[in-house]
DRENZAKOL-773660 format. One record per residue (C-alpha): residue number from 1; x, y, z. Coordinates in Angstrom, 2 decimals. Layout:
@i:NUM; xx:X; yy:Y; zz:Z
...
***
This chain:
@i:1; xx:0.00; yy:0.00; zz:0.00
@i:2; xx:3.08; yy:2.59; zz:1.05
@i:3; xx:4.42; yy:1.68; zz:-2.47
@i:4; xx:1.10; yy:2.45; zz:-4.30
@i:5; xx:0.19; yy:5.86; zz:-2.67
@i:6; xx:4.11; yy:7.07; zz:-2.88
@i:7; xx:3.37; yy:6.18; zz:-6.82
@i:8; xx:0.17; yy:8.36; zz:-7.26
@i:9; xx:1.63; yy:11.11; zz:-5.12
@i:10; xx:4.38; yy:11.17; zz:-7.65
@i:11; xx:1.58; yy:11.17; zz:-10.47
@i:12; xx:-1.37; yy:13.04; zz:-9.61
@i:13; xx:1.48; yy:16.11; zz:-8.53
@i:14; xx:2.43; yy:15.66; zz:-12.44
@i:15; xx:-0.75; yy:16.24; zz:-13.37
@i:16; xx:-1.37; yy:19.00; zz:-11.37
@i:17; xx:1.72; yy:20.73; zz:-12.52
@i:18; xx:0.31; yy:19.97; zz:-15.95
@i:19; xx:-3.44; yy:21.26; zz:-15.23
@i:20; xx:-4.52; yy:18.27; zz:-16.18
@i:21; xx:-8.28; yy:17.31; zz:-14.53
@i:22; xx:-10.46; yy:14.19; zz:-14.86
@i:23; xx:-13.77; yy:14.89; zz:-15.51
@i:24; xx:-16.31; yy:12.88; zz:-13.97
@i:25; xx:-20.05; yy:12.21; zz:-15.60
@i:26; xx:-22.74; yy:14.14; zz:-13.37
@i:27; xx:-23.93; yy:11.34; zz:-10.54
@i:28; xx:-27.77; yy:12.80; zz:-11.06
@i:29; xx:-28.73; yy:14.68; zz:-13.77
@i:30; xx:-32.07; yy:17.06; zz:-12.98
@i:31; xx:-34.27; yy:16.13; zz:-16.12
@i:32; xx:-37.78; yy:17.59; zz:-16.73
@i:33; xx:-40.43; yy:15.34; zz:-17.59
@i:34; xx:-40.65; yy:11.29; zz:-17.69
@i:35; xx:-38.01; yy:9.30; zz:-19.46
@i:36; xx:-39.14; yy:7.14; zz:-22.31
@i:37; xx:-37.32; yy:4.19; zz:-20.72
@i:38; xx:-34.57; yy:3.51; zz:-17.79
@i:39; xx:-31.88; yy:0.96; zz:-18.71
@i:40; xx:-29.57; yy:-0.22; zz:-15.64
@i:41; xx:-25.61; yy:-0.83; zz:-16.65
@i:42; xx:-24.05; yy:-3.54; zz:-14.54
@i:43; xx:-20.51; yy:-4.38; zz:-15.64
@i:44; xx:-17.23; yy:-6.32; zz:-14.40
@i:45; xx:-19.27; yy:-8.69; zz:-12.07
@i:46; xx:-16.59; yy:-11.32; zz:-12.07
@i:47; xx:-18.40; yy:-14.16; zz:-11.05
@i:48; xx:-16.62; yy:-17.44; zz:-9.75
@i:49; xx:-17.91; yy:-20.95; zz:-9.02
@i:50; xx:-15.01; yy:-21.46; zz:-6.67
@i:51; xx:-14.84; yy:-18.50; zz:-4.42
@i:52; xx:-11.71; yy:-17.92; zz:-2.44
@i:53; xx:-12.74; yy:-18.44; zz:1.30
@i:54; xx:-12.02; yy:-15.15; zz:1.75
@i:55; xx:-11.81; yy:-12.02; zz:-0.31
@i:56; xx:-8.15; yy:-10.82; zz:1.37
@i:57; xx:-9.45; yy:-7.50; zz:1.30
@i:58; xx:-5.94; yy:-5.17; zz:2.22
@i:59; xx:-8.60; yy:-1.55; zz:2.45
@i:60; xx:-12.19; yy:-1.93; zz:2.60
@i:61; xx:-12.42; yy:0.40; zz:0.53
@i:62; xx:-11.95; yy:2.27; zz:-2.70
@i:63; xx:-8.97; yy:5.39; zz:-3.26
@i:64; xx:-10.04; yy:7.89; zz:-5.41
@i:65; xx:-7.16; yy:9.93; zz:-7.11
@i:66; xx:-8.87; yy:12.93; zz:-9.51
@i:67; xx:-11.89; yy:10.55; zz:-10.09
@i:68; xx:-9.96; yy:7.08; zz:-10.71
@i:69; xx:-10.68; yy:4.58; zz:-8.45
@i:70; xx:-7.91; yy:2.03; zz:-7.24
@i:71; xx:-9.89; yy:-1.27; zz:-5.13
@i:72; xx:-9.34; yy:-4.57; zz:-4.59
@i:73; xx:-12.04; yy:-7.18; zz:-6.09
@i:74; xx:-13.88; yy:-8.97; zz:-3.40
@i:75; xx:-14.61; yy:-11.86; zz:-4.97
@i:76; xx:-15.44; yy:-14.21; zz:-2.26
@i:77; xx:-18.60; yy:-12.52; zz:-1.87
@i:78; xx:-19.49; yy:-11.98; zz:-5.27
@i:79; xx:-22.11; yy:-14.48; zz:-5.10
@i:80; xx:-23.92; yy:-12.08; zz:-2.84
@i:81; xx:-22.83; yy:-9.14; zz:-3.97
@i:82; xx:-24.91; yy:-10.35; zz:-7.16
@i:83; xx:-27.84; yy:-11.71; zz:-5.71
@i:84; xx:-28.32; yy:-8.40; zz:-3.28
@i:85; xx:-27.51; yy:-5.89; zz:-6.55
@i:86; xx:-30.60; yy:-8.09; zz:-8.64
@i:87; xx:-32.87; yy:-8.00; zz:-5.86
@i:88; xx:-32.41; yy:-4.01; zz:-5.24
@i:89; xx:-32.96; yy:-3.60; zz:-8.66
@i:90; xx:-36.27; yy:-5.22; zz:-9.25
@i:91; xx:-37.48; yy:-3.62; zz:-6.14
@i:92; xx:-35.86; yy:0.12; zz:-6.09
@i:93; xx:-35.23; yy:1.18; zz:-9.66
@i:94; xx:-37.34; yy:-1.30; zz:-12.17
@i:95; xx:-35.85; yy:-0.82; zz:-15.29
@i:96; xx:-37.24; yy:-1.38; zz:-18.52
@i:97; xx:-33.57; yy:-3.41; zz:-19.29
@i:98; xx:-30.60; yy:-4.33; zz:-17.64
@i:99; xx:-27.49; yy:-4.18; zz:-19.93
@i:100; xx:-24.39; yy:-5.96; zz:-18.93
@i:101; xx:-20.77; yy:-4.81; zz:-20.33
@i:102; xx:-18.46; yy:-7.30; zz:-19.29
@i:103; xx:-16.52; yy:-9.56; zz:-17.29
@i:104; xx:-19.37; yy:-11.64; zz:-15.87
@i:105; xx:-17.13; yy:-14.31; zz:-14.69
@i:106; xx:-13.54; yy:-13.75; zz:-13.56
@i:107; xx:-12.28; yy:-16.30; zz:-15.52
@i:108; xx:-13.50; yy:-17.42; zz:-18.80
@i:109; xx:-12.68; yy:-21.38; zz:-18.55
@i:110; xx:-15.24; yy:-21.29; zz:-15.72
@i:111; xx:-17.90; yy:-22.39; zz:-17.57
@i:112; xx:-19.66; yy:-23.35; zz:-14.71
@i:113; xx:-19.61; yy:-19.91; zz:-12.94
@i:114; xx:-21.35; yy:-18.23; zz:-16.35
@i:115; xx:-24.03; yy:-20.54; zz:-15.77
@i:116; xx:-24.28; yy:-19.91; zz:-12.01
@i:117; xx:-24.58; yy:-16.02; zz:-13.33
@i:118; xx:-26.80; yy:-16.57; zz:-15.79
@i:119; xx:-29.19; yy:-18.00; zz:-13.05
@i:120; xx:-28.83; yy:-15.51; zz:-10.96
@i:121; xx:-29.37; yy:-12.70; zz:-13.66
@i:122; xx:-32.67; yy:-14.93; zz:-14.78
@i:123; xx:-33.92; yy:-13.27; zz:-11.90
@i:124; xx:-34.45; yy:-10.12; zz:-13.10
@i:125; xx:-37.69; yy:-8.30; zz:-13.61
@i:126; xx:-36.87; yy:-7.31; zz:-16.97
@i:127; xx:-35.02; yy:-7.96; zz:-20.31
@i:128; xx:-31.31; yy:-8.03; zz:-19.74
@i:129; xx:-28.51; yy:-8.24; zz:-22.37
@i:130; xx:-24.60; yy:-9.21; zz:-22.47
@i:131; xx:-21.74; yy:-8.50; zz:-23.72
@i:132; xx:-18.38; yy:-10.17; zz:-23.86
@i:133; xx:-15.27; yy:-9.12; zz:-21.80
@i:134; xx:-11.85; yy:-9.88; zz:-21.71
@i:135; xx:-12.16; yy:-12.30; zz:-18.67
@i:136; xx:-15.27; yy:-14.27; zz:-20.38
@i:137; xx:-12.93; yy:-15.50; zz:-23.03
@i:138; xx:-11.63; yy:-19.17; zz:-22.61
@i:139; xx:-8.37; yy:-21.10; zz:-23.17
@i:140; xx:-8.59; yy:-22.55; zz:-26.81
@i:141; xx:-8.47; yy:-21.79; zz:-30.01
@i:142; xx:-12.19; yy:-20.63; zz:-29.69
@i:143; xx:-11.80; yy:-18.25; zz:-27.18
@i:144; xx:-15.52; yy:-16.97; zz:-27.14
@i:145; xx:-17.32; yy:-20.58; zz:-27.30
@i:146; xx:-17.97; yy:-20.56; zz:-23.68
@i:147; xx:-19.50; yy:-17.58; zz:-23.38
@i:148; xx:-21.54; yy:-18.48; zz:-26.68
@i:149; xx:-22.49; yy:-21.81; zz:-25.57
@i:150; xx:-23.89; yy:-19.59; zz:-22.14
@i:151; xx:-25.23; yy:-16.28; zz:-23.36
@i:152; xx:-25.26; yy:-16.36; zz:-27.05
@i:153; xx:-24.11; yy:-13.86; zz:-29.40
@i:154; xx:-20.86; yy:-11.58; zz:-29.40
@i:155; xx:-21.91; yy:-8.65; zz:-31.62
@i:156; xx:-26.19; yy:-7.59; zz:-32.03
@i:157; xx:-28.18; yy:-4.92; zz:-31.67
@i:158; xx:-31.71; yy:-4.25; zz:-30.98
@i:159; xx:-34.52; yy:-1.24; zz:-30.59
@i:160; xx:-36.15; yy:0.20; zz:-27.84
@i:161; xx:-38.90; yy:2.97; zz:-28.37
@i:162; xx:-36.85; yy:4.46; zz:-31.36
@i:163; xx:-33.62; yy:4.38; zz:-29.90
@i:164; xx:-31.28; yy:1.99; zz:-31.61
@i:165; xx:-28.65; yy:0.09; zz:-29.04
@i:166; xx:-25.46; yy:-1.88; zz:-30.12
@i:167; xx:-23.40; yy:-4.66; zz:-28.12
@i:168; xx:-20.07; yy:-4.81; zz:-29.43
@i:169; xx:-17.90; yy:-7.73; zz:-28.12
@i:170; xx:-14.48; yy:-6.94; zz:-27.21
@i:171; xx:-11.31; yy:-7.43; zz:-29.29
@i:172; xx:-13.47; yy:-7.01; zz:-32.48
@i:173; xx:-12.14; yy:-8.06; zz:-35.83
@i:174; xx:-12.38; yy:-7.13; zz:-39.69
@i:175; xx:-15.67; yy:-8.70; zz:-39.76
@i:176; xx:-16.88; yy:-7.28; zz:-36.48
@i:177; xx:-16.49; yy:-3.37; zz:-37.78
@i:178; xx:-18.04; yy:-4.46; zz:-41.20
@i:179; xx:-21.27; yy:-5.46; zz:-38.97
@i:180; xx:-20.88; yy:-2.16; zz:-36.93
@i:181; xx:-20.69; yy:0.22; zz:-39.71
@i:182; xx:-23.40; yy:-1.69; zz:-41.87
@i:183; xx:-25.46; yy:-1.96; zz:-38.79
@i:184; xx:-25.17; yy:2.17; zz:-38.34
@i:185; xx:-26.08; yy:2.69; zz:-41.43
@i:186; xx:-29.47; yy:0.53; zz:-41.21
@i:187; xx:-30.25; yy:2.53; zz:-38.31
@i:188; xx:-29.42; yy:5.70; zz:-39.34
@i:189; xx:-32.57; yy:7.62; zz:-38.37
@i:190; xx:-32.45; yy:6.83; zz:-34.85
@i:191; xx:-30.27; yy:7.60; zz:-31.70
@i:192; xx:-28.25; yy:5.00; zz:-31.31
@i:193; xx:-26.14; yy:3.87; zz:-27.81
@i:194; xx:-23.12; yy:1.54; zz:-27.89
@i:195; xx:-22.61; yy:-0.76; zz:-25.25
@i:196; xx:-18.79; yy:-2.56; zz:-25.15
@i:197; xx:-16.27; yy:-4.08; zz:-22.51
@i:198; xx:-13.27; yy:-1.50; zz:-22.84
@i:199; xx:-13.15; yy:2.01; zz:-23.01
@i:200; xx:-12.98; yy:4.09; zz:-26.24
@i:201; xx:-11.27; yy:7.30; zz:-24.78
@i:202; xx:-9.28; yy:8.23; zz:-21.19
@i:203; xx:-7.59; yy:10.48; zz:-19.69
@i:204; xx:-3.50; yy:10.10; zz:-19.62
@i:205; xx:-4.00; yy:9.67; zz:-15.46
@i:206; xx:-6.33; yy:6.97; zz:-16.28
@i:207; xx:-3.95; yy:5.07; zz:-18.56
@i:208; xx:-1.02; yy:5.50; zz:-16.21
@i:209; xx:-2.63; yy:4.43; zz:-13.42
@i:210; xx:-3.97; yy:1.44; zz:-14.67
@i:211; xx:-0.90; yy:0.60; zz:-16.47
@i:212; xx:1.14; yy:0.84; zz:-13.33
@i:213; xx:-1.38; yy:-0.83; zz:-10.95
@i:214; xx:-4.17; yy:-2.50; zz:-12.90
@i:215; xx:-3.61; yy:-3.77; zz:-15.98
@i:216; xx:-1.79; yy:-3.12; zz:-18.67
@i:217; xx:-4.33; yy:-1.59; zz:-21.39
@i:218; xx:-7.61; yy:-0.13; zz:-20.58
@i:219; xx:-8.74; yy:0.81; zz:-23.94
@i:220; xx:-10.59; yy:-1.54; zz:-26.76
@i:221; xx:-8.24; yy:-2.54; zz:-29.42
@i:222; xx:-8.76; yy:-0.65; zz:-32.55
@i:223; xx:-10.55; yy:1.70; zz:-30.55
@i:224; xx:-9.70; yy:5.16; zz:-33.23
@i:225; xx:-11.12; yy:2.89; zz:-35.80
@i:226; xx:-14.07; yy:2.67; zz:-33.85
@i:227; xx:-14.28; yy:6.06; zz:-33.16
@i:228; xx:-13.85; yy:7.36; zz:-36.34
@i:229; xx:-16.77; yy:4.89; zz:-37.56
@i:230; xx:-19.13; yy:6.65; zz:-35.03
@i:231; xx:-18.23; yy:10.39; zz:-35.59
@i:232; xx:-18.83; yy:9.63; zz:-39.24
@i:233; xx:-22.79; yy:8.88; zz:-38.70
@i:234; xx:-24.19; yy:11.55; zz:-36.66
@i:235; xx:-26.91; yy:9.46; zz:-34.91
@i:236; xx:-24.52; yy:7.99; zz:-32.10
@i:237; xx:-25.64; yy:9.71; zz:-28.31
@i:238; xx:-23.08; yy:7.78; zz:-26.20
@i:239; xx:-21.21; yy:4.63; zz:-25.23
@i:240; xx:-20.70; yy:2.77; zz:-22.24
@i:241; xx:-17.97; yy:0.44; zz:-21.02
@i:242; xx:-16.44; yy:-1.02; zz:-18.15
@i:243; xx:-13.11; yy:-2.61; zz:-17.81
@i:244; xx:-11.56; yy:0.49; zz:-15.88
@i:245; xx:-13.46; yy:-0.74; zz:-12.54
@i:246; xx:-14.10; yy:3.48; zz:-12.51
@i:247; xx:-16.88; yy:5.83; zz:-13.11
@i:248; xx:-15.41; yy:8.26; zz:-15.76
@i:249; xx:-16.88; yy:9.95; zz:-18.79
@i:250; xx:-15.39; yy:12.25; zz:-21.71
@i:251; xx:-18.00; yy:14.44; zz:-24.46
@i:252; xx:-15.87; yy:14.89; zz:-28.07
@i:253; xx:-17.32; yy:14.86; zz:-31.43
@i:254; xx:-20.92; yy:15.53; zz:-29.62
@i:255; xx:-20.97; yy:11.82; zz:-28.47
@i:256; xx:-20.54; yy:11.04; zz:-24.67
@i:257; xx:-18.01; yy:8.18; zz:-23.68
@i:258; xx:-18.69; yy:6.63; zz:-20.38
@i:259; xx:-17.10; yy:4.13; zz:-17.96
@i:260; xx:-19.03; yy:2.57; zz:-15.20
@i:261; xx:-17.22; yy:1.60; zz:-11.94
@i:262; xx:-16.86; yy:-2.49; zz:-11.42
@i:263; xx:-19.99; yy:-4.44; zz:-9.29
@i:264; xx:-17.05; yy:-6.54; zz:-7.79
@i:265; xx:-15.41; yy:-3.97; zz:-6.14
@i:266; xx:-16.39; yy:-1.46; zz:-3.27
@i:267; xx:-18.25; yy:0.71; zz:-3.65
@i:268; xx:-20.34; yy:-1.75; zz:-5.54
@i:269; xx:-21.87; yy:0.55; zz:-8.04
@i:270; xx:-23.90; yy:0.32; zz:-11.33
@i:271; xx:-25.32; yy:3.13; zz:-13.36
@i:272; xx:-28.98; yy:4.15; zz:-14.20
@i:273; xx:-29.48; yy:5.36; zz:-17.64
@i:274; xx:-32.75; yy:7.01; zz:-17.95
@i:275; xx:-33.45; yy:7.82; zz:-21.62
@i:276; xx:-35.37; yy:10.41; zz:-23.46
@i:277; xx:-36.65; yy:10.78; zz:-27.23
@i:278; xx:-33.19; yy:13.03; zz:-28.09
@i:279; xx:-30.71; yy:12.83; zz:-24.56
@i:280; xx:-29.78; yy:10.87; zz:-21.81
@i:281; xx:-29.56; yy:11.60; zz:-18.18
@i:282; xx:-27.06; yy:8.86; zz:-15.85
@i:283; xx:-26.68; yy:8.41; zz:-12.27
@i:284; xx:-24.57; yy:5.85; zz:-10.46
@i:285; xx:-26.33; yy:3.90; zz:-7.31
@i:286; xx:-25.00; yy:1.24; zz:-4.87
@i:287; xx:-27.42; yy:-1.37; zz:-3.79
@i:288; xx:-24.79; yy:-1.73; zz:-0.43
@i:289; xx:-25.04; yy:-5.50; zz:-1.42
@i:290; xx:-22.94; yy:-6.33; zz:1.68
@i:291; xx:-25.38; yy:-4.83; zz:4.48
@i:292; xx:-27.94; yy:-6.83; zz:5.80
@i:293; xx:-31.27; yy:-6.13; zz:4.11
***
């Protein structure tokens, strides 16, 4: 722990010397009027059937340095984490659909925990989608046939009350930015969200710190190609990720990149997404899955 904080004294001084500031998406949004429908983000839930016995928790809690958070994944209680999160959900916020950007199981040779998930996520109230992260992929020369064989598809997209919504799987290929462009172009007309695993833009703080203390990228392969392929339709509102484990967001080109902070790790968060016919408003919650309820 000494090591880490001596580190990010060392870097957030930098980036004060540099006026360099990490902006942070609004945590409520004051919108007039009803929203046309609420979706509920839930990402990095890393799932295991074989829990450690305990979660070796160092700090019970999260370190926020200019918005990026640095935690520890408490994975022996993700089980209940999970069930507690689902629960809150379908009683507090009722969403019209739960979307769900990555890392459902910790590791992606655990075919058994993506079933166990998959359960547990058959428990919500509404329609809930997936979409592939780096730790759902599998040993093999089919990396993504587990999480095929669980949850189905790797890229799709879908409509909801004239807003168009894309899942794009993570490390995508030749093929894969064919579909998204083609798929853009279909939907043209409409507002359209993207939903992926890894981030699209962040901040140099947020790439040096996870470099140093995460992991080593935090951003999607091929992610200027993907960029450039959504600044050149002009129907694209925002996209969400996950991957950093932090709540971060970034507006260029008139299109709104956000990252939503891990379910694994405190504080235990997920973002609300409550969406109108032309903007969205966002808010991050905690279901404090860990208290007794």
């Amino acid at each position: 722990m000494k090591l880490i904080l001596t580190g990010l004294g060392i870097l957030v001084a930098l980036v004060i010397v540099l006026g360099m500031i990490v902006f942070m998406f609004p945590s409520g949004n004051a919108e007039k009027g009803k929203p046309q429908f609420t979706i509920v983000q839930l990402t990095d839930i890393h799932y295991t059937s074989t829990p450690p016995e305990t979660s070796g928790l160092s700090w019970k809690h999260h370190i926020r340095i200019l918005g990026y958070k640095l935690h520890k994944n408490n994975l022996a209680e993700g089980s209940r984490i999970l069930h507690n999160t689902i629960e809150y959900i379908n009683e507090k916020i009722k969403p019209d659909l739960v979307v769900i950007t990555g890392d459902i199981v910790d590791r992606g040779n655990d075919k058994e925990g993506m079933k166990q998930a998959k359960d547990i996520l058959d428990k919500l109230n509404c329609p809930w989608y997936p979409v592939i992260g780096d730790h759902d992929l599998n040993d093999g020369e089919d990396k993504r046939r587990n999480y095929k064989e669980v949850f189905g598809d790797i890229n799709y997209s879908f409509d909801r009350k004239g807003w168009h919504i894309i899942m794009l799987g993570i490390f995508p290929d030749d093929e894969a930015l064919r579909w998204l462009k083609e798929d853009l172009d279909r939907n043209a007309d409409k507002p359209t969200m993207v939903f992926m695993h890894r981030m699209l833009l962040a901040s140099w703080l947020m790439k040096e710190l996870s470099r140093r203390y995460y992991c080593p990228e935090i951003v999607s392969p091929r992610a200027e190609e993907i960029v450039e392929i959504l600044n050149n339709h002009g129907n694209v509102i925002a996209t969400f990720s996950g991957h950093s484990h932090t709540n971060y967001s970034r507006k260029k080109g008139g299109i709104l990149y956000i990252s939503t902070a891990a379910l694994i790790g405190p504080p235990y968060q997920f973002r609300v997404i409550n969406v109108y016919k032309d903007r969205i408003s966002t808010s991050v919650r905690t279901a404090h899955p860990l208290k007794k309820r």
